[in-house]
C-alpha positions, 0 to 999 in steps of 0.5 A: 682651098678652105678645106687645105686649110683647115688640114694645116690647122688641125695638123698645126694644132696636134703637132702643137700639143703633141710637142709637149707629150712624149709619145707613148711606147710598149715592148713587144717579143717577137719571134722571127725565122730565119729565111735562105738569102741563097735560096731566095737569092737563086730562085730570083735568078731563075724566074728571071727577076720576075713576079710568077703571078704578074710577070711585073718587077720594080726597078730600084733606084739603082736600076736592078729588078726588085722582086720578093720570095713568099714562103706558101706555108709560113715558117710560123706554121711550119713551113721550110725554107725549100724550093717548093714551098717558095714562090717569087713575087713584085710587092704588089702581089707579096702584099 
């Protein structure tokens, strides 16, 4: 119990300070590349909503499978938005 409140102290007292500073901020550029929500979509379909390393896909809320596609060569590096260069994983093994 004392070191739960010795967590709410110190989250009251930076909470308290941080009220009066406003955040600090930077401005990036980034790139990004486009993925195909097609091709993605389709190979979905075809590995059966289903990690090809695990077999595991999460539910979302409304009760349809949840899985993500990994380019094996990122697009950043050159890697083309092609079957073979793409695999189906849950966000687990994506991470």
């Amino acid at each position: 119990l004392a070191r739960k409140q010795i967590l709410r102290e110190k989250i009251l007292s930076i909470s308290k300070k941080n009220l009066k500073n406003t955040p600090k901020s930077s401005k990036e550029l980034a790139e990004r590349y486009e993925r195909d929500k097609i091709l993605s979509d389709l190979l979905k379909e075809l590995r059966g909503y289903e990690c090809q390393i695990c077999g595991f896909s999460f539910l979302k809320a409304d009760g349809n499978p949840y899985v993500e596609v990994h380019h094996l060569e990122r697009l950043a590096d050159g890697g083309l938005n092609i079957a073979s260069n793409m695999i189906v994983l849950c966000a687990n093994c994506h991470k």
